[in-house]
C-alpha positions in Angstrom: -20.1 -12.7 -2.2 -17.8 -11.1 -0.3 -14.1 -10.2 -1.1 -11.5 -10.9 1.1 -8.9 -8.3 -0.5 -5.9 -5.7 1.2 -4.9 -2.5 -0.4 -0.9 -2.3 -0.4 1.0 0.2 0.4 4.2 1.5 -0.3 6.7 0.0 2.6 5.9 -4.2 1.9 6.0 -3.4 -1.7 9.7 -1.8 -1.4 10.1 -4.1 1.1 9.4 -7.0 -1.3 11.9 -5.3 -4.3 15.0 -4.6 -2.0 16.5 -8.2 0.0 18.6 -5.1 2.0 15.3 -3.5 3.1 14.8 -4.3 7.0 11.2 -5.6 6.3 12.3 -8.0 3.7 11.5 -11.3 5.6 8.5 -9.7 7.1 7.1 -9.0 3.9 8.2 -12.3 2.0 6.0 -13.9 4.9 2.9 -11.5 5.2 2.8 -11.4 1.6 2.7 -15.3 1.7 0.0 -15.3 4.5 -2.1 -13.5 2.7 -1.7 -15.8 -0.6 -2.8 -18.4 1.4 -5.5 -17.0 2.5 -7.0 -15.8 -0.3 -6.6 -12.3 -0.4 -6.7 -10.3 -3.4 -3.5 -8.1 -3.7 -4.5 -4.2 -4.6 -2.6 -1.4 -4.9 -3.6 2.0 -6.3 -2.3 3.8 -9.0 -0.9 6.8 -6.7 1.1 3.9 -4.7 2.5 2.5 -7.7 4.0 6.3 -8.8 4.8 6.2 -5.1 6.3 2.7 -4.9 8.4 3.2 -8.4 9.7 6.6 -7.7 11.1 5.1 -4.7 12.8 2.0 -6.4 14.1 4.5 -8.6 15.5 6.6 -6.3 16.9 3.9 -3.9 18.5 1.3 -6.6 18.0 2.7 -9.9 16.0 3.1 -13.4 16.5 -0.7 -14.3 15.2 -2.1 -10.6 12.0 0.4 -10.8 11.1 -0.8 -14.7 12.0 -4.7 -13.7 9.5 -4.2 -10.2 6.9 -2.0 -12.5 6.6 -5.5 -15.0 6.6 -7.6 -11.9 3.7 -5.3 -10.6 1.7 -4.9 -13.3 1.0 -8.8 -13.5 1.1 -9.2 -9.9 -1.1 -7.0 -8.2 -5.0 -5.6 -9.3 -4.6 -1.8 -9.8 -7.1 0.9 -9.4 -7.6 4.1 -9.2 -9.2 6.1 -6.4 -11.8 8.4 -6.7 -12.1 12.4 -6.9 -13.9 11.8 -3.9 -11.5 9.9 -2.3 -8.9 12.7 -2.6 -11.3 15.2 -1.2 -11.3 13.2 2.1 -8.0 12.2 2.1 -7.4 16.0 2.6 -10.1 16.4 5.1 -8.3 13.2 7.0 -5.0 15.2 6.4 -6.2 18.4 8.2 -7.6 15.9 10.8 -4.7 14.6 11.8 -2.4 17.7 11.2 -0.1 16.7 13.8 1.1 14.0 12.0 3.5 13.5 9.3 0.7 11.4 7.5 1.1 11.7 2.8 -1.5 12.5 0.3 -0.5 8.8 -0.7 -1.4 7.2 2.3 -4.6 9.1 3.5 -5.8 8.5 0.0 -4.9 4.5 0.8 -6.5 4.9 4.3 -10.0 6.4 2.5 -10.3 4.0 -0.1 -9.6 1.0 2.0 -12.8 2.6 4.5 -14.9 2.8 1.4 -14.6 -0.6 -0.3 -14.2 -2.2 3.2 -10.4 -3.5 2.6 -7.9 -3.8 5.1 -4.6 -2.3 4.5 -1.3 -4.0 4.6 1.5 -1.8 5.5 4.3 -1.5 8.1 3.5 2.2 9.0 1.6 3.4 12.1 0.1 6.4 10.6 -2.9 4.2 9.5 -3.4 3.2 13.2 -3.6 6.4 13.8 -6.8 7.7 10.8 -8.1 4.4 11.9 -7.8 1.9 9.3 -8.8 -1.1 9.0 -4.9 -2.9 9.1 -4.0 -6.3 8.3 -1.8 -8.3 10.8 -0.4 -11.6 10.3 -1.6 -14.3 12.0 
């Protein structure tokens, strides 16, 4: 059986939690795309940090615990492997050019190994080659 499942990262999720963010529609429509289809909704556990210490930052302690909740019951967690850090490193020095984070190589390496495509706005996983999900 097959999984049909996207690993999240950090720019729909804020997206989602802020109505002011410019991808706010976008995401509120992707996000129901891919509820219709069938896909299960991952994020990892460094994303999370990622995502909460943004929501934090950018509208407070209250927001980031209310979207943690949310999140926790929403989405299927999991952590990435030792591994998976190792290569997200090696991907980093790969692409030294770029301003590519630990956060999102590691996302871009884990979605390779378990063969999920990533949903995200940014065009940094375009360019390590990931397998990104597109509406329509």
């Amino acid at each position: 059986m097959i999984i049909k499942a996207v690993l999240i990262d950090t720019g729909p999720l804020f997206a989602l939690s802020a109505q002011y963010d410019q991808y706010n529609k976008r995401a509120i429509e992707e996000l129901k795309e891919l509820g219709d289809s069938g896909y299960h909704l991952t994020v990892l556990y460094s994303t999370v940090s990622e995502t909460y210490s943004l929501i934090q930052r950018k509208t407070g302690l209250d927001e980031a615990v209310k979207w943690l909740e949310f999140a926790n019951l929403a989405y299927n967690f999991i952590n990435p492997h030792k591994t998976d850090y190792e290569d997200a490193i090696l991907k980093i020095l790969q692409f030294a050019d770029q301003d590519i984070s630990l956060v999102d190589s590691v996302t871009a390496v884990v979605a390779k190994r378990l063969n999920f495509f990533v949903w995200t706005f940014d065009h940094h996983f375009e360019i390590m080659q990931s397998p990104v999900w597109r509406k329509g």
